[in-house]
C-alpha positions, -999 to +999 in steps of 0.1 A: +011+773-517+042+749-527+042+719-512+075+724-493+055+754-475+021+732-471+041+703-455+056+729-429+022+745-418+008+711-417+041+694-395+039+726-376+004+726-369-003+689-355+036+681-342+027+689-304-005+666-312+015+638-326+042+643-301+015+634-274+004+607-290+034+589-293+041+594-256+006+576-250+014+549-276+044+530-256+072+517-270+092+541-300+115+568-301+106+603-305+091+622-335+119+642-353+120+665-382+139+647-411+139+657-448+131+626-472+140+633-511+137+617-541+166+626-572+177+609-606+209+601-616+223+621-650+248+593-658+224+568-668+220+589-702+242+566-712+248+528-708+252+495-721+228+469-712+234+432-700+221+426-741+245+445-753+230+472-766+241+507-761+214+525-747+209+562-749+183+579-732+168+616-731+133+608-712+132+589-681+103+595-661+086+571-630+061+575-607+072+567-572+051+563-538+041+555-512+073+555-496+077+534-461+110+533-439+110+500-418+118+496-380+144+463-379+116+429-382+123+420-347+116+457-330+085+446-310+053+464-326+032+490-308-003+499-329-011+534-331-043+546-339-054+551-369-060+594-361-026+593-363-020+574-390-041+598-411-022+625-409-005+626-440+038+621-433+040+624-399+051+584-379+055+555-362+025+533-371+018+497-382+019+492-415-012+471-429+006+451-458+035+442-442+029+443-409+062+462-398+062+490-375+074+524-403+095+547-388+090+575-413+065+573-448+059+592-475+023+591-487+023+611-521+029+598-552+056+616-571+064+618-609+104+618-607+125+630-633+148+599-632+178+615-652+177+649-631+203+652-606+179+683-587+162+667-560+121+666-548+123+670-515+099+664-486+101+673-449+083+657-423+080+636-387+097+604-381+103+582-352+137+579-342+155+547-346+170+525-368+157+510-400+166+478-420+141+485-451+123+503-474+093+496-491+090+517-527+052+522-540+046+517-577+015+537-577+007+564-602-022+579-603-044+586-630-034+621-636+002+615-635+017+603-669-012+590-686-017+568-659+014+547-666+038+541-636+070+553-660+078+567-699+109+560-714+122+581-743+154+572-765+175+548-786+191+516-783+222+502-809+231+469-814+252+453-842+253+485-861+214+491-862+196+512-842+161+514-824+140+542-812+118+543-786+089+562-767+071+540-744+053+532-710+061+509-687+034+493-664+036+464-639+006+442-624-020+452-598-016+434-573+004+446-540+032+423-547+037+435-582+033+474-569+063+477-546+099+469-540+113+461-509+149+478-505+173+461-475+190+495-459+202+494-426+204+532-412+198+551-380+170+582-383+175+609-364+165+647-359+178+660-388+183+629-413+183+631-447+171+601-466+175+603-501+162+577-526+182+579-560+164+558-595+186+541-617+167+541-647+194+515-666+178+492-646+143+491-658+154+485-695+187+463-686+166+429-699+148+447-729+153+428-761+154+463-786+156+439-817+122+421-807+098+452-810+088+444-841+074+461-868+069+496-861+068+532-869+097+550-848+098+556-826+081+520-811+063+517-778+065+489-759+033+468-766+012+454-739+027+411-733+052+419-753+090+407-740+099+449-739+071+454-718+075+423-698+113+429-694+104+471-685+084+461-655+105+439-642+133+461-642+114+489-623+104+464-594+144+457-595+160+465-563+189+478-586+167+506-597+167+519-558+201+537-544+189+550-507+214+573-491+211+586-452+233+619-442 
């Protein structure tokens, strides 16, 4: 069964029990279908970075999830239990790290092609409303490319010489260090479509390609190293996050 068809069965299967649920739980909106995807964006095959060097990629992969739409900070918060909360997609809840009230999530963890223009798409229950935020996850799991959060594959020219590269990029573990918080101000309702577009120039925009060192092409980027350093710093950018509602 494809995911699209498993997340139908199971929206179709517990939306009268969530509906009821939400009636009991006080203040929200209602649960509405909405369709939540996650694309790439072809034109950063090719790209200059702030260093000056003239980046061309062929590989851009990063592993993206949880995915959280916030209610606006000062929307007062109602708790829901934590039943609900289980069920995989379906919302409005409290969300235990921030503490804002999430009008819509996304709990899988999703290798994205971040240079592919064809979308993964998701549907599922959210609360109607507006939102002022999103919170990305950087979560991969160990199954999912090697266990690195993103691979990079290309070349990099500066000054007439030219750098390969093939290499994972990987931030901390704390919370802080896996997410990024996206300000978007939007208005779910039945029907929305919230798409998240990468921008993979973003996540090697501060990589110094003349500092990998010694190396066989084409070089990773070594653990400490300023690549690696400058890599997961760009991934937690909020420039690496274009969210769209239609």
């Amino acid at each position: 069964m494809t995911p699209r068809i498993f997340l139908r069965v199971l929206v179709g299967a517990f939306a009268l029990t969530i509906a009821a649920a939400s009636c009991n739980a006080g203040t929200g909106g209602r649960l509405v279908p909405v369709e939540l995807r996650l694309v790439g964006d072809p034109s950063a095959t090719r790209f200059t970075s702030a260093l000056g060097f003239d980046v061309v990629l062929e590989e851009a992969e990063l592993v993206v999830g949880p995915l959280y739409a916030f209610a606006p900070a000062d929307e007062p918060i109602t708790r829901r239990s934590h039943a609900l909360r289980s069920i995989a997609h379906a919302h409005g809840g409290l969300d235990p790290l921030d503490g804002r009230k999430v009008r819509a999530e996304l709990l899988d963890r999703v290798a994205v092609d971040a240079l592919a223009d064809e979308p993964v798409a998701f549907e599922t229950l959210a609360e109607e409303g507006a939102i002022d935020e999103l919170r990305v996850g950087l979560e991969a799991e160990p199954s999912q490319l090697d266990g690195h959060l993103a691979r990079v594959v290309g070349t990099a020219t500066r000054d007439g010489v030219t750098y390969a590269f093939e290499a994972f990029v990987d931030v901390g573990a704390s919370p802080n260090e896996r997410r990024v918080l996206v300000p978007f101000v939007a208005e779910l309702t039945e029907g929305s479509l919230l798409t998240l577009r990468l921008d993979p120039r973003a996540w090697l925009d501060g990589v110094a390609f003349d500092r990998l060192g010694a190396c066989e092409a084409p070089c990773g980027f070594a653990g400490g190293s300023q690549a690696a350093t400058a890599a997961a710093l760009g991934v937690r950018s909020v420039r690496a996050y274009a969210p769209r509602l239609d």
